[in-house]
N, C-alpha and C positions, 0 to 999 in steps of 0.2 A: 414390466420391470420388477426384479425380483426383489423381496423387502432383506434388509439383514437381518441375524436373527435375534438382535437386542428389537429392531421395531415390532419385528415380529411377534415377541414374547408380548412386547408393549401393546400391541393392538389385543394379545388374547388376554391379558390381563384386563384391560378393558371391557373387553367382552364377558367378562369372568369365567373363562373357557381353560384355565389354568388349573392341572392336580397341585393336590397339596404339596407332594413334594417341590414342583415346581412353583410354585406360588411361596413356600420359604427360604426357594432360592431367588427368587424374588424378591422380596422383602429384602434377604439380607444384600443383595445388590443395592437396592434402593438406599439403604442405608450407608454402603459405603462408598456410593457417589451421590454426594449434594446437588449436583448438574440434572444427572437422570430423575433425582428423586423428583426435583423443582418441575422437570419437563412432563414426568407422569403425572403430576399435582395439576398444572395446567391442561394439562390434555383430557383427564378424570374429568376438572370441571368444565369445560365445553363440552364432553359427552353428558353430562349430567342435563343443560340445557338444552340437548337435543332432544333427548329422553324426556322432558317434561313435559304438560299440555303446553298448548300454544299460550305465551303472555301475551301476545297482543292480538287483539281483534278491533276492527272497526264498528262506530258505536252500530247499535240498533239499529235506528233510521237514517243510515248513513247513505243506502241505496237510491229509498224515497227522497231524501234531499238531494242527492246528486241531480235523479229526476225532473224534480220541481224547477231546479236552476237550469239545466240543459230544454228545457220547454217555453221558460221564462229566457233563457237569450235568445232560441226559436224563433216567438213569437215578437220580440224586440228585430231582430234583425230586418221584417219585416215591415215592421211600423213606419209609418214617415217620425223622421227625427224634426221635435220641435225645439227650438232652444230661443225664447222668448227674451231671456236675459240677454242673451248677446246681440240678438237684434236689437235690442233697447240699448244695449254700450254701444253697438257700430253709429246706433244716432247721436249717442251722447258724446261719446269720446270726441270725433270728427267736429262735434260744434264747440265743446269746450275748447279744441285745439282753435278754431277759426277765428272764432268770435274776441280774445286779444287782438291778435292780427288787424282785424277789421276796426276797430275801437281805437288801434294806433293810427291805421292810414287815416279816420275818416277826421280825426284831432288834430293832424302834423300835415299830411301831404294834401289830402284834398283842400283843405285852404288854400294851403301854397300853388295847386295845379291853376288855379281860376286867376292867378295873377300873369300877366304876359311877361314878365322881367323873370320871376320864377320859374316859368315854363322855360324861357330860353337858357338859363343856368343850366336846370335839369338836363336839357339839351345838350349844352356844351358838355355836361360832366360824363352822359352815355359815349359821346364821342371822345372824348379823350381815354374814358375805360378802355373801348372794344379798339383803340390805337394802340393802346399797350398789350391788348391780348395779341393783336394781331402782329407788334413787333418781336413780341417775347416768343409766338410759336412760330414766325421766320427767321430768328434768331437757332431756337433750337431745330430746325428742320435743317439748315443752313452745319450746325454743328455736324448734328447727325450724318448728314453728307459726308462730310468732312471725315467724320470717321469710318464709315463704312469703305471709302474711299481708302483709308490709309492702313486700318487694323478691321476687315469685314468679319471676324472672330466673334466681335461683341456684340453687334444686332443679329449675327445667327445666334451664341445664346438665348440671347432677351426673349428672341423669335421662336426658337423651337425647343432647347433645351429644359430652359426653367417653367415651360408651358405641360411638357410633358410630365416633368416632376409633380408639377401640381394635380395633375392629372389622376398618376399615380397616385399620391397622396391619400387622395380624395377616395378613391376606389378602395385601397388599405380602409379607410376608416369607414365606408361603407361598407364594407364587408365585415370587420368585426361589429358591427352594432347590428347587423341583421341577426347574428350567431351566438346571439347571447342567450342563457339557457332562462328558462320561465320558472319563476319559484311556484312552487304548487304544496300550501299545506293541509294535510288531511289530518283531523283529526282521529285520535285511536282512544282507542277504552285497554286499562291493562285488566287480567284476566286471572286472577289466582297468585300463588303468592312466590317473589323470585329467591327462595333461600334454596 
């Protein structure tokens, strides 16, 4: 692509590749567009920063430590993983949680179990629970019927529709959480001075 010949001159003025006579026709250009001037002012200063040594460099022993770490997770990868503490919570937490429970039963019901008037209560009251489970889910099975029968629209929903959704869902947010990007910072040393 061919350049125009205002970037053109702009690129050799940069370069300092411009005669004098062309260089005060330049100038006086610059001067009587504020636009062009502003644009050669910004463009001077990013050549100036290409042209400078490099300002940033990584520190000294930046290599050596990278090393030491990438040898050090090596040699970890390896290892058997010990984790002493959590073995010690999977025993604590499990008895902390139990040990109420048990301190309730053995104060309130184990008394009450060793009485036979007790015992048959407890009895009657299992059997009348698992009567109501048992009337309320032929109750709803009995509905359900019912409707399948009259509008079959809504347990194919139930069924397939809103299963799939979830499905979906689920996949979407699995997939953005695998694809998230890893922060990685490195430290830099600056290098000379940026005027």
């Amino acid at each position: 692509m061919a350049l125009s010949p205002k970037q053109d001159r702009l690129n050799r003025a940069l370069d300092e590749q411009l005669s004098a006579a062309e260089l005060l026709a330049f100038q006086s250009l610059l001067e009587d567009e504020p636009d062009d001037a502003a644009m050669f002012e910004r463009l001077r200063r990013v050549d100036d920063l290409f042209r400078q040594p490099q300002m940033v460099a990584p520190a000294p022993d930046f290599a050596a430590k990278v090393m030491v770490r990438i040898a050090a997770e090596e040699h970890l990868a390896y290892a058997p993983r010990r984790r002493p503490r959590l073995f010690i919570w999977g025993l604590v937490i499990p008895v902390l949680l139990v040990l109420p429970v048990v301190l309730f039963l053995s104060l309130t019901v184990f008394p009450a179990l060793t009485q036979p008037g007790a015992m048959t209560a407890l009895l009657a009251g299992l059997v009348r629970v698992l009567g109501t489970i048992t009337g309320a889910a032929g109750a709803l099975l009995r509905g359900l019927s019912d409707l399948v029968a009259s509008a079959p629209v809504g347990p194919l929903m139930v069924l397939t529709v809103i299963p799939m959704l979830m499905v979906w869902a689920w996949t979407v947010w699995y997939f953005q959480t695998q694809n998230r990007p890893q922060t990685v910072i490195v430290p830099v040393q600056f290098v000379g001075s940026g005027s």
